[in-house]
Short mmCIF file of the C-alpha atoms (twelve columns), coordinates in Angstrom:
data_MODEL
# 
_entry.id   MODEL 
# 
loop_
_atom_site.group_PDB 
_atom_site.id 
_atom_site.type_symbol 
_atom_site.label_atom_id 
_atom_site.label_alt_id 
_atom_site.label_comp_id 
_atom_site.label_asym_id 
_atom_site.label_seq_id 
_atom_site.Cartn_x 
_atom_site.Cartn_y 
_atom_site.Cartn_z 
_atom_site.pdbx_PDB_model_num 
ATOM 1   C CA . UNK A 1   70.466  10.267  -7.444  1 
ATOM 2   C CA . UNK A 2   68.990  7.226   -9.336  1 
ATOM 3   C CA . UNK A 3   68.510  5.448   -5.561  1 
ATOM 4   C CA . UNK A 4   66.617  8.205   -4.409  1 
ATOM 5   C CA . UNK A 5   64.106  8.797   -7.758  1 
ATOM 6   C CA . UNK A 6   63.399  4.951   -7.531  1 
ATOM 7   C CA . UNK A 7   62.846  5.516   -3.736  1 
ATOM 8   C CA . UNK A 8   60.369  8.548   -4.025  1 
ATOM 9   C CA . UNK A 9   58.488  6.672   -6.601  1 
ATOM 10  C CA . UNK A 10  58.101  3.405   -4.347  1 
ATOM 11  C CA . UNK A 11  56.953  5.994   -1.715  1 
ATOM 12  C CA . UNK A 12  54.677  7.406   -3.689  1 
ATOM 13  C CA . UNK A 13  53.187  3.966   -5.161  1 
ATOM 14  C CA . UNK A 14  52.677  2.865   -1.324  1 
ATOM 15  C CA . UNK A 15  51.136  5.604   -0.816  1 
ATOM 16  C CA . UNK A 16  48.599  5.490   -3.992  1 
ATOM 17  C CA . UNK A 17  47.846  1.774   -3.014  1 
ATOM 18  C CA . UNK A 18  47.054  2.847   0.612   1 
ATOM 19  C CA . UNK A 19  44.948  5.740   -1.013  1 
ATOM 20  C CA . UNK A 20  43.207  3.248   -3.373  1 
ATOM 21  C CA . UNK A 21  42.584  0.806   -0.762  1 
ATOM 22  C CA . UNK A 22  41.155  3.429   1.365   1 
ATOM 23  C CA . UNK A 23  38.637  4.218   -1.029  1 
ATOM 24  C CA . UNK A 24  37.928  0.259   -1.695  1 
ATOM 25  C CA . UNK A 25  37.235  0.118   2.054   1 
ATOM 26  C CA . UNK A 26  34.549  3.238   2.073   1 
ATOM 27  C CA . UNK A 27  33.166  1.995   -0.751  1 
ATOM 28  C CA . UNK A 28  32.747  -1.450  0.212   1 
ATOM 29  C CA . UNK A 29  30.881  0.184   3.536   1 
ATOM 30  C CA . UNK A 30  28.553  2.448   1.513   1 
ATOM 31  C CA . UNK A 31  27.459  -0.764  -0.631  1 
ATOM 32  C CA . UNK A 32  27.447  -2.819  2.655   1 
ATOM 33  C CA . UNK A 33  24.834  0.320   4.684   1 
ATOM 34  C CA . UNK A 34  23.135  0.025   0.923   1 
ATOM 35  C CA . UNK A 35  22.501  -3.531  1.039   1 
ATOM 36  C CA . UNK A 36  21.884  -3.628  5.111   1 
ATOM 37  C CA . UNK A 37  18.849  -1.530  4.328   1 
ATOM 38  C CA . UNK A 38  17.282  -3.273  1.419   1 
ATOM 39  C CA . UNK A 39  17.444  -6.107  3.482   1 
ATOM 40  C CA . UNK A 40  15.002  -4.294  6.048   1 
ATOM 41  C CA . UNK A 41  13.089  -3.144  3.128   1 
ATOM 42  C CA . UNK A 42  12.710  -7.018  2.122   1 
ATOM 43  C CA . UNK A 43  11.507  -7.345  5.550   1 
ATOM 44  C CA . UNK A 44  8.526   -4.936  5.614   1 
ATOM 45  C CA . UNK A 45  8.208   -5.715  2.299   1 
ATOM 46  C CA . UNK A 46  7.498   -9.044  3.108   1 
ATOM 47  C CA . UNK A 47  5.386   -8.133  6.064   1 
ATOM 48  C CA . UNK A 48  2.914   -5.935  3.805   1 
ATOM 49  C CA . UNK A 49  2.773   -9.020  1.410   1 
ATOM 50  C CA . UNK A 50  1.658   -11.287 4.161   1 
ATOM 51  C CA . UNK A 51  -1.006  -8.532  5.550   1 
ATOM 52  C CA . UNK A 52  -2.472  -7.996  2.022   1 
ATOM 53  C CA . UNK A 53  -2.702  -11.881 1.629   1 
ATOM 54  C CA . UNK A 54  -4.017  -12.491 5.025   1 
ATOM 55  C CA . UNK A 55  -6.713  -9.508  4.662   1 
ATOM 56  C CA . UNK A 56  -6.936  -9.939  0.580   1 
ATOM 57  C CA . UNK A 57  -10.570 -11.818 0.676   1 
ATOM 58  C CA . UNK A 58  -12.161 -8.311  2.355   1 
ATOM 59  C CA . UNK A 59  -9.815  -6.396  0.005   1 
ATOM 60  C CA . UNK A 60  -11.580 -8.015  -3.202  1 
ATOM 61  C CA . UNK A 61  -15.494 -8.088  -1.065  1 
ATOM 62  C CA . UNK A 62  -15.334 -4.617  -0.271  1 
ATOM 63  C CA . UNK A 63  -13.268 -2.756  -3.028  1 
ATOM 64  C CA . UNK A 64  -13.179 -5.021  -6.075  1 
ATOM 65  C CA . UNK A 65  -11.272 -3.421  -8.656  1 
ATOM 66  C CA . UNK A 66  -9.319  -0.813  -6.517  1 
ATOM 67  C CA . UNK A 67  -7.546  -3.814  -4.643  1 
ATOM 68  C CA . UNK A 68  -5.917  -4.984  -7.693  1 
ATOM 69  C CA . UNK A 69  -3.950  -1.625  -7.274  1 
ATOM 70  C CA . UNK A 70  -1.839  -3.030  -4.306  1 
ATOM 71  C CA . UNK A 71  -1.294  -6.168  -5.848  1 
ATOM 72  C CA . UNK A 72  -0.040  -4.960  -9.172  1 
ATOM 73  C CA . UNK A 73  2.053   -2.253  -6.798  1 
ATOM 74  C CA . UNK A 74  3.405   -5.183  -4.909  1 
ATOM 75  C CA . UNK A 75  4.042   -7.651  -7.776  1 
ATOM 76  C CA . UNK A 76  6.276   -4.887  -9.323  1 
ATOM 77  C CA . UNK A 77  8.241   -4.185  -6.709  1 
ATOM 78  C CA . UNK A 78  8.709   -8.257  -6.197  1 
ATOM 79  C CA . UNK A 79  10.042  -7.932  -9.280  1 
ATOM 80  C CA . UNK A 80  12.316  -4.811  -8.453  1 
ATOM 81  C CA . UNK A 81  13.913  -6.748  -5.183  1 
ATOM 82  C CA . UNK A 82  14.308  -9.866  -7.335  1 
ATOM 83  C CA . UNK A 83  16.721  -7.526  -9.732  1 
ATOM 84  C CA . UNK A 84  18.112  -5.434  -6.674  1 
ATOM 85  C CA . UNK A 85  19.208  -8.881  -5.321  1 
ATOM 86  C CA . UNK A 86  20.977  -9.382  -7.875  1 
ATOM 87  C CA . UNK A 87  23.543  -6.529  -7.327  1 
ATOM 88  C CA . UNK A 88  24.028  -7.649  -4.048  1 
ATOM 89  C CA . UNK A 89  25.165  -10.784 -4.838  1 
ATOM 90  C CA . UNK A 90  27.238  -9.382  -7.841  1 
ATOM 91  C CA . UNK A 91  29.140  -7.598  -5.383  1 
ATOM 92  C CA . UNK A 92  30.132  -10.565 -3.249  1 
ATOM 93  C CA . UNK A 93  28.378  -9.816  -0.162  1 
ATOM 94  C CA . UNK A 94  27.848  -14.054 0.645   1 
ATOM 95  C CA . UNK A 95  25.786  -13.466 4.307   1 
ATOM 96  C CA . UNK A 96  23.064  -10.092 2.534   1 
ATOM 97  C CA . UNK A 97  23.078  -12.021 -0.445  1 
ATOM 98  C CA . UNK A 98  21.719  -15.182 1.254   1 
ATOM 99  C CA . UNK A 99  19.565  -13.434 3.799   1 
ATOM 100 C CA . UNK A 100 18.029  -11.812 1.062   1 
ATOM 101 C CA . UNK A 101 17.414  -14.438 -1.636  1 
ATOM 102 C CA . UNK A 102 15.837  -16.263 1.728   1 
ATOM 103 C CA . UNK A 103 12.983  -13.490 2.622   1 
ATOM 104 C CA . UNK A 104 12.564  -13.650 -1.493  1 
ATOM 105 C CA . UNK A 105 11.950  -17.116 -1.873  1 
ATOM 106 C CA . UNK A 106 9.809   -17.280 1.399   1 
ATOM 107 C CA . UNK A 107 7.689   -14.420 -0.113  1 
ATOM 108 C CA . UNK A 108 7.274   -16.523 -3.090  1 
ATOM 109 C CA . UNK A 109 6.771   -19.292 -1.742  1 
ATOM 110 C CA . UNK A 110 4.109   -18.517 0.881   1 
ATOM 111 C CA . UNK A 111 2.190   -16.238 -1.692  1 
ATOM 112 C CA . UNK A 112 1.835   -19.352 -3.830  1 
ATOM 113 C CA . UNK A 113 1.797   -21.948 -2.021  1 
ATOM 114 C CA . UNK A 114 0.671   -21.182 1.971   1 
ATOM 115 C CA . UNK A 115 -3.378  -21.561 2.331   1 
ATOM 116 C CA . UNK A 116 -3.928  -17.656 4.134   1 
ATOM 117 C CA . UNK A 117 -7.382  -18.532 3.583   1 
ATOM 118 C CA . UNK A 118 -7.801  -21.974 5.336   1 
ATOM 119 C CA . UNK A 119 -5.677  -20.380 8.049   1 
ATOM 120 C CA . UNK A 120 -7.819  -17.434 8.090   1 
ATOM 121 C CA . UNK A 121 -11.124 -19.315 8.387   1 
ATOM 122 C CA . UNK A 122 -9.403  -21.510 11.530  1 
ATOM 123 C CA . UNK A 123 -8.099  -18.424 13.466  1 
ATOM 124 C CA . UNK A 124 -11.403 -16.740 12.576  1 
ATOM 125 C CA . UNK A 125 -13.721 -20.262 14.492  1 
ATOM 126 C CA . UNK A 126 -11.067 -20.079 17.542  1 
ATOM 127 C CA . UNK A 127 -11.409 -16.301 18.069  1 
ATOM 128 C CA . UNK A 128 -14.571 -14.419 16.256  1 
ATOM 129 C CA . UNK A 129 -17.179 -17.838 16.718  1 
ATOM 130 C CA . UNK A 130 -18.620 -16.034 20.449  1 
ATOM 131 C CA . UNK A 131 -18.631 -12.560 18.369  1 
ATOM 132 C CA . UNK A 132 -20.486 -14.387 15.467  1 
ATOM 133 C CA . UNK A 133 -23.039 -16.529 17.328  1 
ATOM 134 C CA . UNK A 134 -23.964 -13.093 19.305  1 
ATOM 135 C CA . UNK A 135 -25.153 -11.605 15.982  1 
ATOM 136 C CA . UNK A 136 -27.120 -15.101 14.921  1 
ATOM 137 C CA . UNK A 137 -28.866 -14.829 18.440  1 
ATOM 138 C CA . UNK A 138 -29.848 -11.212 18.011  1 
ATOM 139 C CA . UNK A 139 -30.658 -11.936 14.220  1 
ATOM 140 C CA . UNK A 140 -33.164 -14.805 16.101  1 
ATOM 141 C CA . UNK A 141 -34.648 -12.094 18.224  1 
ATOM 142 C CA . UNK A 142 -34.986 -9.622  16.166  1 
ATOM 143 C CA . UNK A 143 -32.678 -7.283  17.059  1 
ATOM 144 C CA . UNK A 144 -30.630 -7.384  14.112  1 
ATOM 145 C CA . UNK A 145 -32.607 -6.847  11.102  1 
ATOM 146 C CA . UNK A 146 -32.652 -5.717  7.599   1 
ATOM 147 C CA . UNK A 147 -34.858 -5.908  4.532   1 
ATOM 148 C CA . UNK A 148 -35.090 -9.495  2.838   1 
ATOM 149 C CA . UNK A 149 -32.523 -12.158 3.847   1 
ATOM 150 C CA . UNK A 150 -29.231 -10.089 3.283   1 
ATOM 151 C CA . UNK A 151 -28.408 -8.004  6.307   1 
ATOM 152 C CA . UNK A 152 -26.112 -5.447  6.722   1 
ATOM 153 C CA . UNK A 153 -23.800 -5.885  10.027  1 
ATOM 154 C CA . UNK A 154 -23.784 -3.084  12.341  1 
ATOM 155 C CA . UNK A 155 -20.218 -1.156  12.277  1 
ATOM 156 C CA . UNK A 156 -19.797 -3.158  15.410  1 
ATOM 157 C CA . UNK A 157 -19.663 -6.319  13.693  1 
ATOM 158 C CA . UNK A 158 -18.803 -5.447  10.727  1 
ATOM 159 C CA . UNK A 159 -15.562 -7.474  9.948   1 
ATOM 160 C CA . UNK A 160 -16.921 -10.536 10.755  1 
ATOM 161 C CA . UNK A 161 -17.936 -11.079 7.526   1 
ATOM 162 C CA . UNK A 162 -15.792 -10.412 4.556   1 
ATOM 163 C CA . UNK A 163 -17.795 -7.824  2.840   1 
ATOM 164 C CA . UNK A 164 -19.910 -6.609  6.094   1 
ATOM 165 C CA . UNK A 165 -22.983 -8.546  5.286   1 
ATOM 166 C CA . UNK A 166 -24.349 -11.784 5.963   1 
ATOM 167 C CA . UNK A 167 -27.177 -14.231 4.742   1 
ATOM 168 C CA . UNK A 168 -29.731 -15.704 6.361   1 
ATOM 169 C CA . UNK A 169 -30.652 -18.498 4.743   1 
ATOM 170 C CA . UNK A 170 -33.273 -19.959 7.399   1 
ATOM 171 C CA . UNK A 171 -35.124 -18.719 10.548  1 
ATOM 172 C CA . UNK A 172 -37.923 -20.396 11.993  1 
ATOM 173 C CA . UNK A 173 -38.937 -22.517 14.371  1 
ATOM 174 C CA . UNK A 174 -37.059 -25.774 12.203  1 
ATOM 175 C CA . UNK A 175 -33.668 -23.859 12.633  1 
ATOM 176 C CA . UNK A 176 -31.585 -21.728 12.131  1 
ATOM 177 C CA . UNK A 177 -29.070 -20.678 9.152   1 
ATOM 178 C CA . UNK A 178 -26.728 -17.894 8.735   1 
ATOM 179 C CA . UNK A 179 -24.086 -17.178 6.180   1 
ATOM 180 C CA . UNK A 180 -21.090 -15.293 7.160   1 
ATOM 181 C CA . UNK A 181 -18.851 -14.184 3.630   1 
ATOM 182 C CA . UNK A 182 -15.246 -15.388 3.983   1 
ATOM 183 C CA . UNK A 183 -15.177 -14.606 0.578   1 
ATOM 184 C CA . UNK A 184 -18.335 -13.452 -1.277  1 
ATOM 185 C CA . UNK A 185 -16.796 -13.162 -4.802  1 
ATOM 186 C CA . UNK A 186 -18.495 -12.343 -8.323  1 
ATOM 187 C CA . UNK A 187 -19.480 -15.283 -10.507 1 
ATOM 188 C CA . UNK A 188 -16.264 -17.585 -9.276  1 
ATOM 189 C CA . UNK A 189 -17.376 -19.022 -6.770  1 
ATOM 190 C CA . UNK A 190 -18.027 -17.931 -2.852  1 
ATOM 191 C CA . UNK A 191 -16.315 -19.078 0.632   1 
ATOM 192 C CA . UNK A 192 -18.327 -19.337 3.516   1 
ATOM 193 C CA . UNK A 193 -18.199 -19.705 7.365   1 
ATOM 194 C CA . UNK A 194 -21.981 -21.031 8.458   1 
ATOM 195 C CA . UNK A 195 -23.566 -21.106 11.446  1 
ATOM 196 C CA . UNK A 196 -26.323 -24.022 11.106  1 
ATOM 197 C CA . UNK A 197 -28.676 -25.235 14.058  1 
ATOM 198 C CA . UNK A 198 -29.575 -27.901 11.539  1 
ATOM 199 C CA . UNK A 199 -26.457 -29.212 10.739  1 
ATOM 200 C CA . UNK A 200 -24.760 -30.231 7.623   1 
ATOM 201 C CA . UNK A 201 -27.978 -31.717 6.517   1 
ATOM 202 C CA . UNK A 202 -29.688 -28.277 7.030   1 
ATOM 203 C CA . UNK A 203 -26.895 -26.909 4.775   1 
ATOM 204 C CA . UNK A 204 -27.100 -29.179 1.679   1 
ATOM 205 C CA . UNK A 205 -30.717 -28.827 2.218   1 
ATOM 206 C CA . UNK A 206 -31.067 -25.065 1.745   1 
ATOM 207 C CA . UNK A 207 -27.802 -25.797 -0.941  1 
ATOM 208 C CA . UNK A 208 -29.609 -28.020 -2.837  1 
ATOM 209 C CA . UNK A 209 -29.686 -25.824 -5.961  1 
ATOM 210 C CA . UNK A 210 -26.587 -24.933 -5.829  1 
ATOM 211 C CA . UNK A 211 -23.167 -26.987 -6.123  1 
ATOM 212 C CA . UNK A 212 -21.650 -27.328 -3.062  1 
ATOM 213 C CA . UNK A 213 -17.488 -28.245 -3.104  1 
ATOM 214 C CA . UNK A 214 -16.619 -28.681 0.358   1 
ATOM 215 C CA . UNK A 215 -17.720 -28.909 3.616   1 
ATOM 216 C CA . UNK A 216 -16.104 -28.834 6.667   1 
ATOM 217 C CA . UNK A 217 -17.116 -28.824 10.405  1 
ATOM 218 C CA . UNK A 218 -15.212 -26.837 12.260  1 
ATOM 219 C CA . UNK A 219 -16.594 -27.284 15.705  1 
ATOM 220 C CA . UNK A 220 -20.213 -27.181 17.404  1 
ATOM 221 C CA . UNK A 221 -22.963 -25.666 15.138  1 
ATOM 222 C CA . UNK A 222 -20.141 -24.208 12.438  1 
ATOM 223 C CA . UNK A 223 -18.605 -25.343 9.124   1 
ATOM 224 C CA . UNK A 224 -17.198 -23.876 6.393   1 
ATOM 225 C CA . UNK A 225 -18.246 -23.866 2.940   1 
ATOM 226 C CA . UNK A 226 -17.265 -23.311 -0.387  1 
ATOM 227 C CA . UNK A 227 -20.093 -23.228 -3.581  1 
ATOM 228 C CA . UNK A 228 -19.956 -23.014 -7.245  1 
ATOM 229 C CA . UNK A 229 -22.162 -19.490 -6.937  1 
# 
């Protein structure tokens, strides 16, 4: 009688452990789908940051205060993924735990450190400088217009300058100087791609009141810019 109690109580503890590791297994694979798809999350997230970076000098030009909306949205939820990392590594999952904390660190890392603008402002020369030079020729013959010296791009050209506008700082028969806003900024300072006839002595000419901090050919008749203004 005592052989059979102890053996329907081993029974039943095999079958508790199989129970128990039943439920270990199902919920090791609901953490596992949870963790699968915050790592796709990290990857748009980390798309979007890159976009907003890459397009954040237009952002600030054409909407000022309303961009810092995005940014704030995005720095909190930076945060957020930082903490939900965290569980995932808690929970011992080695290859999501190291994907992750890679797309995290590359985020941080690239916001701080990669130059989006510099990159920008090459990309821009190699694919935008035919698109740019047709507005300075039509801006020379009159077909582009607008009151004073700051002209407002047709919708067609729009986003070749940061905040839709550009400057013409000289027209006449000594040459030829237009400003196109890679950044246009308020009181901190501007960024600048320039198409000059002239030169980089027409530039420092028609700068001469104003600090200039670098200069930079980037090929032909354009260079880019950045002032103290």
């Amino acid at each position: 009688m005592v052989e059979n109690t102890n053996f329907f109580e081993q029974k039943k503890a095999a079958i508790d452990i199989i129970y128990e590791n039943e439920k270990t297994i199902e919920l090791d694979e609901k953490y596992y789908k949870k963790d699968r798809n915050f790592i796709i999350f990290l990857i748009v997230y980390a798309i979007i940051v890159f976009a907003v970076e890459w397009m954040l000098d237009s952002l600030m030009d054409r909407f000022f205060l309303v961009s810092y909306i995005p940014i704030f949205v995005l720095f909190v939820l930076f945060i957020c993924c930082v903490v939900r990392e965290g569980f995932v590594v808690l929970r011992g999952n080695e290859i999501l735990g190291r994907i992750g904390g890679i797309i995290l660190a590359v985020i941080a890392v690239a916001t701080l450190f990669f130059p989006f603008r510099a990159a920008k402002v090459r990309l821009d020369y190699l694919t935008r400088s035919d698109e740019r030079l047709e507005v300075v020729n039509k801006i020379v013959s009159g077909e582009i217009d607008g009151s004073g010296k700051l002209i407002n791009l047709p919708d067609k050209y729009n986003w070749l300058s940061s905040d839709g506008t550009v400057y013409v700082k000289q027209n006449n028969e000594e040459g030829v100087e237009v400003i196109f806003w890679q950044y246009r900024g308020m009181l901190s300072g501007s960024s600048e791609v320039i198409y000059s006839s002239g030169g980089e002595k027409m530039i420092r000419k028609n700068e001469s009141s104003c600090p200039i901090l670098r200069l930079k050919h980037l090929g032909k008749e354009w260079y880019y810019v950045e002032t103290d203004y």
